[in-house]
BAMI-203766 format. One line per 10 residues: number of its first residue (from 1); their letters; for each residue x, y, z of C-alpha. Coordinates in nm, 4 decimals, always signed. Each point is the difference from the previous one (the first is absolute). Layout:
% residues N
NUM = a = X/Y/Z; ...
END
This chain:
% residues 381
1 = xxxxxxxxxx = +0.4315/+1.9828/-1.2051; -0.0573/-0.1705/+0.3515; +0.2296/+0.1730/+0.2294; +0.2007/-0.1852/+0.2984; +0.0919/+0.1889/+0.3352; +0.3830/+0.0198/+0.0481; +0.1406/-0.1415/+0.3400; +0.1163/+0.2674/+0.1946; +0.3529/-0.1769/+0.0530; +0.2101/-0.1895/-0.2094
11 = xxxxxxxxxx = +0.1297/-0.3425/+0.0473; +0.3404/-0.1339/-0.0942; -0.0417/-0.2275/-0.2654; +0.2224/-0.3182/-0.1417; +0.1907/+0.0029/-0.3070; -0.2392/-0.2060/-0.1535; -0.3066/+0.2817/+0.0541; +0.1769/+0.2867/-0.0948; +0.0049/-0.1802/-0.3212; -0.3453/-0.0816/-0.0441
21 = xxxxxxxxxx = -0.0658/+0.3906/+0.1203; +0.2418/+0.1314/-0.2798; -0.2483/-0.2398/-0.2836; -0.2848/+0.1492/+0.1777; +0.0874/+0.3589/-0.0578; +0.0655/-0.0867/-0.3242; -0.3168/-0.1185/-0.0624; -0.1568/+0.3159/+0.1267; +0.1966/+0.2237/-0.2782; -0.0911/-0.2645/-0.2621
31 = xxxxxxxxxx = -0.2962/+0.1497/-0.1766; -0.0649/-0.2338/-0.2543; -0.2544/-0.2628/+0.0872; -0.0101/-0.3571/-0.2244; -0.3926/-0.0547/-0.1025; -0.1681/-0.2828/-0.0700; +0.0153/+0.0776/-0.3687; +0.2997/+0.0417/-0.0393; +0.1182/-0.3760/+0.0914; +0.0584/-0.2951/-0.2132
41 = xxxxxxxxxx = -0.2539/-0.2484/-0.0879; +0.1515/-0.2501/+0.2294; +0.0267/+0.2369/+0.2849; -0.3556/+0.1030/-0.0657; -0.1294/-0.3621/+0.0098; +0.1955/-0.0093/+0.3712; -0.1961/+0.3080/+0.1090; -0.3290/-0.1415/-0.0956; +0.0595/-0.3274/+0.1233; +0.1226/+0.1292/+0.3327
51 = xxxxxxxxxx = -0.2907/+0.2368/+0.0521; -0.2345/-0.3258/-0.0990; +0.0941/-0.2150/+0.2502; +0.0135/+0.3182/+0.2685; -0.3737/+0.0938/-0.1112; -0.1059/-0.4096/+0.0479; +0.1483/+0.0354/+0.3689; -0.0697/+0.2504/+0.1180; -0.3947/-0.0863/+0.0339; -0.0513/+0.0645/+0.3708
61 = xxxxxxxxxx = +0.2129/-0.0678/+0.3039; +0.0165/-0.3909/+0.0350; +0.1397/-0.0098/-0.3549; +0.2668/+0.2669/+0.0626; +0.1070/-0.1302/+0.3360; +0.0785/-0.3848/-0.1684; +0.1943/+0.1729/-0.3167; +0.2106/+0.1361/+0.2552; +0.0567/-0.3075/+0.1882; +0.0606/-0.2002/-0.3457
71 = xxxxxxxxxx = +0.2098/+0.2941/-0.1292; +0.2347/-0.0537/+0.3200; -0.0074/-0.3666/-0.0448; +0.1485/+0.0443/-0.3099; +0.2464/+0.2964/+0.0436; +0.1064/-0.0478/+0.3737; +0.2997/+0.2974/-0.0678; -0.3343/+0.2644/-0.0501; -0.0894/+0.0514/+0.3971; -0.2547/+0.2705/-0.0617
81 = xxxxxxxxxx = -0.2243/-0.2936/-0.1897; -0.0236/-0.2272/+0.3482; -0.0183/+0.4026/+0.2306; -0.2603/+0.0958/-0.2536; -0.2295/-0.3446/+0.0426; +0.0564/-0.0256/+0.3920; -0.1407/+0.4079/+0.0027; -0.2917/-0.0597/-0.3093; -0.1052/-0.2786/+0.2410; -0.1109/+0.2407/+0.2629
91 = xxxxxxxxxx = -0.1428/+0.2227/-0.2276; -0.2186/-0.2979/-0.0908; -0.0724/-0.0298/+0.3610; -0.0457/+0.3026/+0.0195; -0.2533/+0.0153/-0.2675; -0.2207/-0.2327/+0.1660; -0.0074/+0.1361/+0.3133; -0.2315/+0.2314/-0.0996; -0.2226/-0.2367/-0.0829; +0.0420/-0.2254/+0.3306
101 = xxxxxxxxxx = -0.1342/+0.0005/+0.3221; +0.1716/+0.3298/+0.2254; +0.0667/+0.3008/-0.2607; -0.3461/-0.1088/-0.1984; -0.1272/+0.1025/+0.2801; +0.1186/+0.3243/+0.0822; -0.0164/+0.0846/-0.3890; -0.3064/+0.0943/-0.2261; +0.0391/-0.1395/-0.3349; +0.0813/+0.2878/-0.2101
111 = xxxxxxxxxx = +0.3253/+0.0169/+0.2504; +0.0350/-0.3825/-0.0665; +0.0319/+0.0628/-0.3787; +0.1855/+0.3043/+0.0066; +0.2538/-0.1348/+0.2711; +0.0370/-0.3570/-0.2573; +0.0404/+0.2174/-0.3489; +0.3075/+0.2158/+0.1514; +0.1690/-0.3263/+0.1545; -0.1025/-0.1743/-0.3382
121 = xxxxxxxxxx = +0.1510/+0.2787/-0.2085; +0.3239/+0.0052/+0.1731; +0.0321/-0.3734/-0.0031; -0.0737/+0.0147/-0.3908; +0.1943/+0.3349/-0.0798; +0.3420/-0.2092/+0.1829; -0.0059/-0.3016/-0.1787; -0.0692/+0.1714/-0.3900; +0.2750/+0.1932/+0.0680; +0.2145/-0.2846/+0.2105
131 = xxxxxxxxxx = -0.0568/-0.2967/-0.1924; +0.0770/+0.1192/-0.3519; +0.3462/+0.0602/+0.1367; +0.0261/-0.4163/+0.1210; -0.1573/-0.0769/-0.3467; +0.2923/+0.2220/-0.1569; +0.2691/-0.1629/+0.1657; -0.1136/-0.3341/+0.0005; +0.0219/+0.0446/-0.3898; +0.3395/+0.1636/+0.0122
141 = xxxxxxxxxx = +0.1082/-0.3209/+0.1878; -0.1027/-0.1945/-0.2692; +0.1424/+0.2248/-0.2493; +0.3108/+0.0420/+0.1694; -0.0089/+0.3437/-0.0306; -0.1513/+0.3191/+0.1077; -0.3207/+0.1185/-0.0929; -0.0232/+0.2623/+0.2943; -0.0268/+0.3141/-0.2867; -0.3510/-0.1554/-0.0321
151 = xxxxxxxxxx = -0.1214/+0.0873/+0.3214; -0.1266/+0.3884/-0.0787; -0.1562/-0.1347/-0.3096; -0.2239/-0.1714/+0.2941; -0.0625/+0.3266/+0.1921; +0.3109/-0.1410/+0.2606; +0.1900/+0.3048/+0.1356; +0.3220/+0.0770/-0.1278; +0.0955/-0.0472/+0.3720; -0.0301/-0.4421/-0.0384
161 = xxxxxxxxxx = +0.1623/+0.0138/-0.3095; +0.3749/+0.1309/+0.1445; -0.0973/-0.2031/+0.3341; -0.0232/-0.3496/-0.2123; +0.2797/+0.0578/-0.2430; +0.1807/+0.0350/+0.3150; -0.1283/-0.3491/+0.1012; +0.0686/-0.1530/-0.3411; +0.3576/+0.0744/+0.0725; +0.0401/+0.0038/+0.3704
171 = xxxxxxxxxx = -0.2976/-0.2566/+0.1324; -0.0341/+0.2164/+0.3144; -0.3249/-0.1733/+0.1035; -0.0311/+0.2821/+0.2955; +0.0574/+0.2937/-0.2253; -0.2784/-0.1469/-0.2407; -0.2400/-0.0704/+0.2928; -0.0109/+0.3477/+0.1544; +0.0307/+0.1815/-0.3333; -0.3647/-0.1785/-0.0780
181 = xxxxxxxxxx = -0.0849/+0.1017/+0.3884; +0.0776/+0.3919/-0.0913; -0.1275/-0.0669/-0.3627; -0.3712/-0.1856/+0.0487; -0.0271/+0.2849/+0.3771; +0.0894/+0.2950/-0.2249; -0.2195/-0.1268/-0.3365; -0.3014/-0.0055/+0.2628; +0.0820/+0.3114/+0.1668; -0.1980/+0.2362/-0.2694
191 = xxxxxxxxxx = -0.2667/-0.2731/-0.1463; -0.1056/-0.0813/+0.3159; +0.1478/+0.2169/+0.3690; -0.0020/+0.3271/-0.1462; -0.3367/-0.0515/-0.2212; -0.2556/+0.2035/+0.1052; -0.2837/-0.2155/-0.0389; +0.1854/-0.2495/+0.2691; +0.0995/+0.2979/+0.1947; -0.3737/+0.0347/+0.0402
201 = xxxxxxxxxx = -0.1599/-0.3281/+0.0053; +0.2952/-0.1621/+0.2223; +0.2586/+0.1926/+0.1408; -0.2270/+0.2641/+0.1080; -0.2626/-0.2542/+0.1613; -0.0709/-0.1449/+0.3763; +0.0277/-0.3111/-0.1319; +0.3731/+0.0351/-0.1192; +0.1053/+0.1517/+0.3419; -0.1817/-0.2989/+0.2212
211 = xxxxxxxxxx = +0.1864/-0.2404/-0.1909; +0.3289/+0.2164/+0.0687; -0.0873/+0.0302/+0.3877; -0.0627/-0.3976/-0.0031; +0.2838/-0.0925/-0.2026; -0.2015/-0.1778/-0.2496; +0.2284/+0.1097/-0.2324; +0.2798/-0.2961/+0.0891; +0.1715/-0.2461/-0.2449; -0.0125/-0.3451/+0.0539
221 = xxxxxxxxxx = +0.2354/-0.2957/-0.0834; -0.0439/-0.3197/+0.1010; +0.2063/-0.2793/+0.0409; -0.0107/-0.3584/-0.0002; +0.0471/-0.1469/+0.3748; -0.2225/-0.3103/+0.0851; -0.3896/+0.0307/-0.0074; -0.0592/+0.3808/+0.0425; +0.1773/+0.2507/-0.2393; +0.2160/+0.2813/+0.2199
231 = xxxxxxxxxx = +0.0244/+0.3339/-0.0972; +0.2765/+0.2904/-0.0193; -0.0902/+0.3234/-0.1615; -0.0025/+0.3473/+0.0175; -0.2170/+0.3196/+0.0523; -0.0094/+0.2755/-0.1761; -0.1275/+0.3445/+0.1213; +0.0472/+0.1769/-0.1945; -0.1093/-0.1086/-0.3391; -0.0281/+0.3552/-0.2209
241 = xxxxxxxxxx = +0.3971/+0.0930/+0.1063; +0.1903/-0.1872/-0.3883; +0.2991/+0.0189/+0.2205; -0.1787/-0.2094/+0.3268; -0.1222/-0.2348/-0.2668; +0.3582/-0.0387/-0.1449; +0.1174/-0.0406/+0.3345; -0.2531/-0.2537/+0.0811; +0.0924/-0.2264/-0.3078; +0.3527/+0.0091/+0.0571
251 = xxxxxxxxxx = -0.1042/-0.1428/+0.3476; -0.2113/-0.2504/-0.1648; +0.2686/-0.1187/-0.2241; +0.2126/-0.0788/+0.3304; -0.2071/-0.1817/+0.1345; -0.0976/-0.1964/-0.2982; +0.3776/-0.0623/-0.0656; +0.2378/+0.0569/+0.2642; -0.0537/-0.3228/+0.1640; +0.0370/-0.2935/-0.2039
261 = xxxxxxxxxx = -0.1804/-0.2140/+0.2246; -0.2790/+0.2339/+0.0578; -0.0381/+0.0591/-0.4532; -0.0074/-0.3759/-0.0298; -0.2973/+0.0018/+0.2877; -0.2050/+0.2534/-0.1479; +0.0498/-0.1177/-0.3709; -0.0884/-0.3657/+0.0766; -0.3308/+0.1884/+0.1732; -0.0779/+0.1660/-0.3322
271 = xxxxxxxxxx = +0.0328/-0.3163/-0.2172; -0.1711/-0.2107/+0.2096; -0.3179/+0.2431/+0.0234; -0.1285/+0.1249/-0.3035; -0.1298/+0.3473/+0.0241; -0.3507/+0.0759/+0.0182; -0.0442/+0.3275/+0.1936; -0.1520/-0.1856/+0.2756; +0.1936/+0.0290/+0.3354; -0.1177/-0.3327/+0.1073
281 = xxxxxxxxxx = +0.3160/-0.0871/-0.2557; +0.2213/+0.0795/+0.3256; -0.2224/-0.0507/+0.2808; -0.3064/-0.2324/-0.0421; -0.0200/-0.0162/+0.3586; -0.1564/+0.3708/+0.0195; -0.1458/+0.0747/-0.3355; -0.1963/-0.2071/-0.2316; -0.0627/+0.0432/-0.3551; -0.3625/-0.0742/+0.0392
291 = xxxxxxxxxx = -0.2440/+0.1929/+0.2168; -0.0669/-0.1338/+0.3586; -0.1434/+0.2559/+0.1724; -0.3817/+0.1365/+0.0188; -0.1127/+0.2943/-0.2291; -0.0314/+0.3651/+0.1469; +0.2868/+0.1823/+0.2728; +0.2438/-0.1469/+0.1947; -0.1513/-0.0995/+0.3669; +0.2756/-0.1566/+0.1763
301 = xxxxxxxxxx = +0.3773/-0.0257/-0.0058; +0.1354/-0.3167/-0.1801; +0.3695/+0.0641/+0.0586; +0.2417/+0.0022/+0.3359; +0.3797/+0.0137/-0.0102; -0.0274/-0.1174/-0.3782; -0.2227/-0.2960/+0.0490; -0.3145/-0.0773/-0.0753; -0.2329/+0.0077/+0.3117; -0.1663/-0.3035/+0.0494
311 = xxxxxxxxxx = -0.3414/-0.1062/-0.1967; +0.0685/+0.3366/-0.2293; +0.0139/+0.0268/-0.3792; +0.3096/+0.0338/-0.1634; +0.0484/+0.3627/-0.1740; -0.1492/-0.0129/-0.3501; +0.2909/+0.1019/-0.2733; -0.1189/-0.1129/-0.3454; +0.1954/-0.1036/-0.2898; +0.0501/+0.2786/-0.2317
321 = xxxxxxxxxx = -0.1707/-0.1553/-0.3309; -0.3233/+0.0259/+0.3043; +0.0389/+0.3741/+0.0788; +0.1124/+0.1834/-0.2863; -0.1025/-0.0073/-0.3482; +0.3330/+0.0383/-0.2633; +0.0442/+0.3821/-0.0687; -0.0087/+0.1403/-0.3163; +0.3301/+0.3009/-0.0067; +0.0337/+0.2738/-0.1844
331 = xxxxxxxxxx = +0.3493/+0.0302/-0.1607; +0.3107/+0.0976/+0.2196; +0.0533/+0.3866/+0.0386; +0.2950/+0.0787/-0.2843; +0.2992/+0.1723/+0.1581; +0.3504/-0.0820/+0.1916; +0.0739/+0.0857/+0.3467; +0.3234/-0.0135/-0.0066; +0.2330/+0.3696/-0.0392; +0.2264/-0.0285/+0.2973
341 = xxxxxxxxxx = +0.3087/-0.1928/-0.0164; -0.0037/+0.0312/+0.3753; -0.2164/-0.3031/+0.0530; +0.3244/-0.1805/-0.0455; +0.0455/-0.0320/+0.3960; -0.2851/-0.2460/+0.0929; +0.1804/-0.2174/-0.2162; +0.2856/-0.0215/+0.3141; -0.0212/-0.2911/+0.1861; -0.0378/+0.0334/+0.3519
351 = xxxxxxxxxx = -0.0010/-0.2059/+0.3156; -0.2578/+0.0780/+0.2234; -0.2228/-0.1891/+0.2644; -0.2920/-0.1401/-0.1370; -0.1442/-0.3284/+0.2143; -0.3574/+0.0245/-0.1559; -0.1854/-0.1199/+0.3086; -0.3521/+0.0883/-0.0579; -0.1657/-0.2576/+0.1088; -0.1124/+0.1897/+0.3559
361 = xxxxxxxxxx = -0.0783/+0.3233/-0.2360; -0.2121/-0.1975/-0.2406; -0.2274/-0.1564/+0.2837; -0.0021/+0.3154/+0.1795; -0.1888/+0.1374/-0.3205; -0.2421/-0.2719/-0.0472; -0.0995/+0.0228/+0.3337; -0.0386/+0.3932/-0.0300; -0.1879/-0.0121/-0.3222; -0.2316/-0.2341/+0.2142
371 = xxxxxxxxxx = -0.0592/+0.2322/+0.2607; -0.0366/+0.2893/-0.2473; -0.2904/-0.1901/-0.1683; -0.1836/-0.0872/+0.3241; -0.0125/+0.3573/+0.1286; -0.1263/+0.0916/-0.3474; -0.2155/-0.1928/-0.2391; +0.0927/+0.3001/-0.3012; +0.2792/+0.2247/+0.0912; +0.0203/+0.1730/-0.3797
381 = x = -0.2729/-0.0078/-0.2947
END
C-alpha cells in the first residue's frame, strides 16, 4: 500500500466532489478486486488489445510524446492527453541534454546514463499506466458504454476508475485532468521519488542539486508566433515534494488552457513540429541538431543575453534516436497508491496567478550552465 500525506487543512468542496469523495470511500471498504480471469472473453480480448497497442508505443520518448498528441487530436474533451505531450516533450529535451554540449560536460558518463534511465523510466512508467486509460475510453466511446471496471484488471488504481465514471456521466474535463495530475504524481511517488536506488543515484547527488540551483529543471511550451517559437513555462524546485509536483501540474494545466488564444498558439506549435528531443525543434537559432563545435572543453563563451555571439557555434542538442539507445524495462512495480479519500481536494478548481514568463529564467540558465562549464572542465565523475 503506497501511502499519501494528508493536508493539514481541509478545503470546502462543491456538491459535485463530495460526491466523487463519498464513491471514493467506498472504494476503499470494497475488498473485492475483479481479476483478469475472471472477465469475459470479449472483455479479455479488450484487455489484451489495449495493453498491445500500449506496449507498441510506448518504445522510447519520441513515440510516446506523438501518441499523446494524436490521442488529443482525437479526443479534444481528455486535457491531460495534450498537458501530458507538452510535459513528455521536455522530458525528451531533457533526455538529450545530457548528451549535448553544457551538462555533457560537467557529467561523466556513468552520471549521463544513470541521469537518462530515471527520466526514461518515469516517462515510460506514466504513459503504461496513462495511456491504457485513453485506449479504454476511446473503446467505451465506440461501445457506447462503460468499460471503466476494466481498468484494475490493467494494474489502474481503483482511484481512475470512480474519477472516469464520474466523467462518463458528468464530462468535467477539469476534474478528469487533475485527477490524472494526482494519479500519474502519486503512481511515481514510490516506483521512482521514494526508491532507494534513485534516492542514491539522483536525489542524493551534486548533480541533482546544480540543476536545482540553475533551474534546469523548467518546463517549456512553445508557441507558434512568426519565425522564432516563444516560450512560457514553469520551474519547479522542488521536484521530490508529490504535493509541489501536483501543484505544479495544476499550474501547467492553466496555462495550457486558460487562455484560448494562448492553447490554440501552443497546439498549432506542437503540430507543426514533430518531436524529436532535439531543442533546435524550438530554437534553431541557438542549438543545432548536428555538432558544430571542436572536440575537448569549452574555451570561450558562445552565448550573451540569449544570442549567439558572433562567429560561435550553435549549442549541440542531438535528436534523441542520436543519443539514446531504446531501453529495455523491467515490468511496472504491482501495487496501488491510493488509501486516502482525502486526495479529493486537488480536484477543486482554483484561480490563481500563473503568467508563465520564463523566458528571462530559461536564458538566465543557459548562460549559467555556460559559465559553470568554463570554470570547470569536470565538476562530478
Amino acid at each position: 500500500m503506497f501511502f499519501f500525506k494528508k493536508k493539514k487543512k481541509t478545503e470546502p468542496l462543491s456538491r459535485h466532489l463530495h460526491d466523487i469523495k463519498r464513491k471514493l470511500k467506498k472504494v476503499l471498504l470494497d475488498t473485492c478486486t475483479l481479476k483478469i480471469e475472471d472477465l469475459s472473453r470479449e472483455d479479455k480480448a479488450i484487455v489484451e488489445q489495449i495493453t498491445k497497442i500500449t506496449k507498441m508505443l510506448n518504445i522510447n520518448n519520441v513515440t510516446r510524446t506523438q501518441a499523446y498528441l494524436d490521442f488529443y487530436l482525437r479526443y479534444p474533451e481528455i486535457h491531460w492527453a495534450f498537458l501530458g505531450h507538452a510535459v513528455s516533450r521536455n522530458g525528451g529535451w531533457n533526455m538529450t541534454d545530457l548528451k549535448g554540449d553544457l551538462l555533457s560536460r560537467l557529467m561523466s558518463e556513468e552520471k549521463q546514463e544513470e541521469f537518462f534511465e530515471f527520466l526514461e523510466r518515469g516517462n515510460w512508467l506514466i504513459f503504461q499506466d496513462a495511456f491504457p486509460q485513453f485506449l479504454l475510453y476511446a473503446e467505451s466511446i465506440r461501445q457506447g458504454r462503460s468499460l471503466f471496471y476494466l481498468l484494475p484488471c490493467m494494474g489502474i488504481s481503483r482511484f481512475m476508475e470512480v474519477i472516469w465514471d464520474d466523467f462518463w456521466q458528468r464530462r468535467d474535463s477539469y476534474i478528469l485532468a487533475m485527477a490524472q495530475v494526482v494519479n500519474e504524481q502519486s503512481y511515481l511517488e514510490a516506483r521512482m521519488i521514494q526508491n532507494p536506488f534513485y534516492k542514491e543515484k539522483i536525489f542524493q547527488t551534486l548533480e541533482f542539486f546544480l540543476q536545482d540551483l540553475l533551474s534546469f529543471n523548467q518546463i517549456l511550451f512553445p508557441s507558434r508566433k512568426g519565425e522564432k517559437a516563444s516560450l512560457t513555462g514553469m520551474t519547479i524546485h522542488q521536484f521530490g515534494s508529490l504535493h509541489e509536483r501536483i501543484i505544479l501540474g495544476r499550474r501547467l494545466y492553466h496555462l495550457l488552457f486558460k487562455d484560448r488564444k494562448q492553447h490554440k498558439e501552443i497546439l498549432a506549435w506542437c503540430i507543426s513540429r514533430a518531436h524529436t528531443g532535439s531543442r533546435k525543434d524550438y530554437w534553431p537559432h541557438i542549438f543545432n541538431d548536428v555538432n558544430e563545435g571542436l572536440p575537448g572543453p569549452l574555451q570561450i563563451r558562445r552565448l550573451k543575453n540569449c544570442r549567439l555571439i558572433k562567429g560561435s557555434p550553435k549549442l549541440y542538442s542531438p535528436q534523441l534516436e542520436h543519443a539514446w539507445p531504446n531501453m529495455k524495462h523491467r515490468p511496472a512495480e504491482p501495487g496501488d497508491w491510493f488509501d486516502d479519500s482525502g486526495v479529493v481536494v486537488y480536484l477543486k478548481e482554483k484561480e490563481e496567478p500563473v503568467n508563465g514568463k520564463i523566458t528571462g529564467d530559461y536564458c538566465e540558465t543557459l548562460q549559467n550552465l555556460e559559465l559553470a562549464v568554463l570554470a570547470k572542465k569536470t565538476v562530478f565523475i
